[in-house]
C-alpha positions as CSV (number, residue, x, y, z in Angstrom):
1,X,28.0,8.0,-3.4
2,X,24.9,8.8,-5.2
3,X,22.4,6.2,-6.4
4,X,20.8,6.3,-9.9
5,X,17.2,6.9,-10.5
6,X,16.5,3.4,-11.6
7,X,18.8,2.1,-8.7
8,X,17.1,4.2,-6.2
9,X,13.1,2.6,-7.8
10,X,14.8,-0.7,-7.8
11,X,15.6,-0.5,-4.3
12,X,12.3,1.0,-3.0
13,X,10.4,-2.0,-4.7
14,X,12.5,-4.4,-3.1
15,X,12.3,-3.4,0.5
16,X,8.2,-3.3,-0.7
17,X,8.3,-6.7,-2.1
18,X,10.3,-8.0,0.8
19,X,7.4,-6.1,3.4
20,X,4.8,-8.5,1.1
21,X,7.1,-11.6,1.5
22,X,6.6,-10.8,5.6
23,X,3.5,-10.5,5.2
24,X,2.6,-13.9,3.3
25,X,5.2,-15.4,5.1
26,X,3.1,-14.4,8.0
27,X,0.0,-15.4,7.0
28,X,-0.1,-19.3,8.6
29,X,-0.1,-17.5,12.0
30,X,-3.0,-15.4,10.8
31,X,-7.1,-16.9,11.5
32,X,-9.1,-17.6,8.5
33,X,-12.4,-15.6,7.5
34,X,-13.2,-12.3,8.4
35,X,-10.6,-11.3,11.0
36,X,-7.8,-12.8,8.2
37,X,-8.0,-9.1,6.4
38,X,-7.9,-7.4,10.2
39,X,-5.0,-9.3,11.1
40,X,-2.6,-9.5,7.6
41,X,-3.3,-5.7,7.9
42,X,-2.1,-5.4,11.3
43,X,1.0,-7.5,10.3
44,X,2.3,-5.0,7.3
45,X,1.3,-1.7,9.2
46,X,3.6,-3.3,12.0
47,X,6.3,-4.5,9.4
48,X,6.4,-0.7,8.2
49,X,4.2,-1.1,4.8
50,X,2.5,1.9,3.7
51,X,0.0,-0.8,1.7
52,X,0.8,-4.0,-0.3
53,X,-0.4,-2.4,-3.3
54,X,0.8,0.6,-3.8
55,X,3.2,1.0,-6.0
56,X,7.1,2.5,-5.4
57,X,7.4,4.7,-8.7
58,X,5.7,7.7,-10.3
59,X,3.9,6.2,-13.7
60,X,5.8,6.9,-17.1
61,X,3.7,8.5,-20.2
62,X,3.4,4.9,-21.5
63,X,3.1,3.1,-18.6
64,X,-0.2,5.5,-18.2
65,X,-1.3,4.9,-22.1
66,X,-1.4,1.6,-21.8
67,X,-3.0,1.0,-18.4
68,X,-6.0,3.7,-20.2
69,X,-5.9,1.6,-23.2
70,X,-6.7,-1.6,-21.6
71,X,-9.6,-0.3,-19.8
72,X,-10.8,0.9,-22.7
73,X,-10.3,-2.6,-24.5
74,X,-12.4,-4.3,-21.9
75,X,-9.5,-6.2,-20.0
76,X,-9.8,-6.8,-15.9
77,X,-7.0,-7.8,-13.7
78,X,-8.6,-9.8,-11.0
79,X,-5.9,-9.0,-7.2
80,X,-5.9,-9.5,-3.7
81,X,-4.8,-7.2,-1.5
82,X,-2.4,-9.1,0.3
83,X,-1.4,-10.9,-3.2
84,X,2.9,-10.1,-3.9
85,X,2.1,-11.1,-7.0
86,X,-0.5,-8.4,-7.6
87,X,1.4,-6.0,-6.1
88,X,4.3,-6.5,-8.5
89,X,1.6,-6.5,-11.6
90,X,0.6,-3.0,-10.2
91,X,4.0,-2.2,-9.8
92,X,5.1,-2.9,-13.3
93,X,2.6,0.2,-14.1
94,X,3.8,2.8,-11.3
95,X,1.6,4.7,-9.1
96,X,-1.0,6.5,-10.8
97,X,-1.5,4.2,-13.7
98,X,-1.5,1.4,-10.8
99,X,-4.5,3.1,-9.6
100,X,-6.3,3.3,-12.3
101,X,-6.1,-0.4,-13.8
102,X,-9.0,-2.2,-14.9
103,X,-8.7,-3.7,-11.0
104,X,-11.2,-6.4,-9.4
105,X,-10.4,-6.9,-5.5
106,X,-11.3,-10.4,-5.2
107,X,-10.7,-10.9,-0.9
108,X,-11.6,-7.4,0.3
109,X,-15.2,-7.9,1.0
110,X,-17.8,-10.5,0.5
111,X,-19.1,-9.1,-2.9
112,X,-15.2,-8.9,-4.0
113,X,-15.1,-12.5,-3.6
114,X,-18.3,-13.7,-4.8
115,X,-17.6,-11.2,-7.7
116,X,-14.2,-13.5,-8.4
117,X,-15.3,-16.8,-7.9
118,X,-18.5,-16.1,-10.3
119,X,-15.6,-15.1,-13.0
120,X,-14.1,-18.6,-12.0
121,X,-11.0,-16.7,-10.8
122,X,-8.4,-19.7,-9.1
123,X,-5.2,-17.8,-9.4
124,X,-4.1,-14.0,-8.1
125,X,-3.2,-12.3,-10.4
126,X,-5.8,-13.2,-13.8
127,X,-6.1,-10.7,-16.4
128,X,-9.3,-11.3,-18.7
129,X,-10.8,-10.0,-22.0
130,X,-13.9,-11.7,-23.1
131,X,-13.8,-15.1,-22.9
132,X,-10.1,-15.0,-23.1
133,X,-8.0,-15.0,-19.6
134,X,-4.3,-15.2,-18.3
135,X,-2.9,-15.8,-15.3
136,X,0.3,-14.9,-13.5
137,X,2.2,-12.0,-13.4
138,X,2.1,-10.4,-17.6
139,X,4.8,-7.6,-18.2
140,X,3.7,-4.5,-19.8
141,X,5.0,-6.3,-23.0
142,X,2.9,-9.3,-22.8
143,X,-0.2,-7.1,-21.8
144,X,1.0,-4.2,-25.3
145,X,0.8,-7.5,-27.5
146,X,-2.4,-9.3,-26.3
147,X,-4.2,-5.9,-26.2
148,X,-2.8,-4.5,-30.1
149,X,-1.7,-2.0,-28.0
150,X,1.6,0.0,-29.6
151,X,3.7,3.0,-28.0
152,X,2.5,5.8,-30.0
């Protein structure tokens, strides 16, 4: 029997989201400070992830219009790497338009995470514009309206 398109997407990012839920599930087992990255790292490439944040879809026109209309608005969506949150906020954009967001890594390097915590980031993921900032997972709805953003 043959799958849908949609089915087949919606499967793909739940075997991805349930490779981040390893992960972080993981994670107490895992040493603090530098040799955290190293390790959580080691743990998805062993559970079979091709990367926490890539995303399981090609990008749709819109999804790609709107991720180019909030960098040029100014927003920033401030991640981890190892974040399943952030993930799924880069998923709800597809591949290419995942790659391309307005994306700060906040626990990458030391300059990621001094970058964040001079922004006062406190919660993975934060999208802000100006001087005004949400956190949590947005959907591409909630990101169309704060922006003024319509589907042309």
């Amino acid at each position: 029997m043959r799958r849908s398109p949609v089915r087949r997407i919606q499967d793909r990012q739940g075997r991805a989201l349930a490779i981040a839920a390893l992960a972080l599930s993981l994670s107490p087992l895992v040493p603090s400070g530098p040799l955290r990255a190293q390790a959580l790292s080691a743990q998805a490439t062993a559970a079979g992830a091709q990367g926490l944040g890539e995303a399981s879809a090609p990008s749709s026109a819109e999804q790609m219009a709107l991720g180019a209309h909030l960098r040029q608005k100014g927003f920033l969506f401030y991640g981890a790497w190892w974040c399943p949150a952030c993930f799924h906020q880069k998923n709800l954009f597809g591949e290419q338009a995942g790659r391309k967001l307005p994306y700060v890594e906040c626990d990458r390097s030391e300059a990621g995470r001094e970058r964040c915590q001079a922004a006062g980031i406190r919660a993975y993921p934060t999208w802000v514009r100006g001087q005004e900032r949400r956190e949590g997972v947005l959907s591409l709805e909630e990101l169309a309206r704060w922006s003024g953003w319509t589907i042309r």
